[in-house]
N, C-alpha and C positions, 0 to 999 in steps of 0.2 A: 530499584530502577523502574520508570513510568512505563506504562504499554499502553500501544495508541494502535486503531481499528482504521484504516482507511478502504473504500471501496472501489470495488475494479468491478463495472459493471458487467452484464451476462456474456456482450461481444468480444469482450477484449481477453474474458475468461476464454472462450469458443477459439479465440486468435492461437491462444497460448496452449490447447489441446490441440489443434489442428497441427501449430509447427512441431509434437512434440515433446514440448519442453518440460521438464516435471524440476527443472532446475538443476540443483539448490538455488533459491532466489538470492540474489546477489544485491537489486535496488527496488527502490519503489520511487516512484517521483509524483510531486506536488505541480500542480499549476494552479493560474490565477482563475481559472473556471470551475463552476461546479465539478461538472464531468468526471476532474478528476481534481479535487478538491486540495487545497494548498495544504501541506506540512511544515510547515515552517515554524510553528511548537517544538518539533522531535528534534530531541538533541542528539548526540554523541552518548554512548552508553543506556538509552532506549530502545524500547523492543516495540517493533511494528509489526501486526497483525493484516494482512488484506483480507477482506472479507468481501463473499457475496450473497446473493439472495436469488435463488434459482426455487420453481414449485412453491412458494410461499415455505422454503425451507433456509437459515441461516448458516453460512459454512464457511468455516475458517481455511482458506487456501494456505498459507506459510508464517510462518517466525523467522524474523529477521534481525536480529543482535545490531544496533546501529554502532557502525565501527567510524563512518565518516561521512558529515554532510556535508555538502557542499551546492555549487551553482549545480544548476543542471546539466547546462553548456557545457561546463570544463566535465564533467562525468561523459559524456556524450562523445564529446572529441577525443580524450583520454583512451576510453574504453571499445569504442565500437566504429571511431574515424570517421564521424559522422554527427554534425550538432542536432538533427533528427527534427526540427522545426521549436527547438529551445531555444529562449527567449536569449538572445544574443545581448551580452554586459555592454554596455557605455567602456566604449578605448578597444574595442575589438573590430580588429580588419577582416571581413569576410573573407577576403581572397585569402587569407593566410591558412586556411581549413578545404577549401578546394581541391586539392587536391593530396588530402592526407588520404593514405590507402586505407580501404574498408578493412576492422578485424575482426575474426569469429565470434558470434553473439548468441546470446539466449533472445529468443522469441522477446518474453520479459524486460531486456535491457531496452527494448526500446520503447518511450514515451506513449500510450494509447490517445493519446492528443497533442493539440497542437500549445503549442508555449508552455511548458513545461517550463518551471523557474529553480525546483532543490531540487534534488536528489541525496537520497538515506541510503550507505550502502555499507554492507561487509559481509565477510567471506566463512561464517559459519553460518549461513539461512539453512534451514528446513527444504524438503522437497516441496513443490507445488502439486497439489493435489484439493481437492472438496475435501474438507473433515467433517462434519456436520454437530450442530449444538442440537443436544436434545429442545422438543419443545418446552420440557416442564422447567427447562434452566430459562429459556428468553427473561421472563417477567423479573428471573432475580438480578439480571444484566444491572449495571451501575455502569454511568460515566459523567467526568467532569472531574474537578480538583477545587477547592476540597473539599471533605467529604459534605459539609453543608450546604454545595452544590452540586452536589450529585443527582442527575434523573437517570431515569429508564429509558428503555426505547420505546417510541408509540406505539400503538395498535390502534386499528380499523377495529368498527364495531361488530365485523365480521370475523375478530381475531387476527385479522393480519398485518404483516408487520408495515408499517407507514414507510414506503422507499425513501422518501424526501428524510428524511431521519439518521438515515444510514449516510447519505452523500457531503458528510462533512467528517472531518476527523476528529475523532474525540479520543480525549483517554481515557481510559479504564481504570475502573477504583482499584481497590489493591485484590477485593476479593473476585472480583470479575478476571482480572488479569491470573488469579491464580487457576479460573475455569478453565481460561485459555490456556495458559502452561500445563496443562491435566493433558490435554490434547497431544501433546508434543513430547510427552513423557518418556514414551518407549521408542523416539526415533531421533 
């Protein structure tokens, strides 16, 4: 099964400590802006990783088992009675969502931007929490499919990791992904 890294910048991290939340993570969602960079790759039966970059330090926030994708919208309404500012489908009446009652949520469930298009979601994720990747692992990082497309991630010639690098979702080779499943081992 493929593992894909997407990133939840340092605010939305900050969002998700301040409400709280340590999960288990339930979704992650895609938009058409960097910010929060489209997943529309991850399928059903993939595993998604969020990751940040906090102190010029690398850390895997949760493991998420992809049980179902879908629109964003329909997760949004579904889940939390609320389209949350996702990109509303072609043949859908606003009004019909107005006045669906709000349901109890995770900080997480809802979009850190606006137009949010998938959403990846299922119900064995990991707690949310900073894991942190040794430094000596960065440089053996692999991503892309396949493997004779696989690069690393950049580095500044001060050592450090190039953000612009991180802000798109890539998947992880098979041995990268097994780094990340090292992490999640014992919970």
């Amino acid at each position: 099964m493929p593992g894909y890294v997407v990133y939840w910048p340092k605010d939305r991290l900050q969002e998700i400590q301040q409400a709280k939340d340590i999960g288990p993570i339930k979704v992650v969602f895609g938009s058409i802006h960097s910010r929060m960079s489209t997943i529309a790759s991850i399928q059903e039966g993939d595993l998604v990783f969020p990751i940040t970059l906090q102190k010029k330090k690398l850390y895997v926030l949760a493991r998420l088992p992809v049980e179902r994708r879908e629109c964003a919208y329909d997760y949004l309404v579904r889940e939390i009675g609320n389209q949350c500012s996702a990109l509303v489908p072609d043949g859908i009446d606003w009004k019909l969502y107005y006045d669906t009652p709000k349901k109890p949520h995770l900080e997480h469930q809802k979009p850190f931007n606006c137009c949010s298009q998938w959403a990846v979601s299922g119900a064995h994720g990991s707690s949310i929490r900073p894991r942190p990747l040794p430094d000596e692992l960065l440089p053996k990082l692999r991503f892309g499919y396949p493997k004779s497309k696989e690069k690393g991630l950049l580095f500044a010639e001060n050592g450090n990791i190039v953000n612009a690098c991180l802000q798109v979702t890539r998947r992880l080779s098979e041995e990268s992904l097994a780094y990340f499943e090292a992490l999640f081992k014992d919970t």
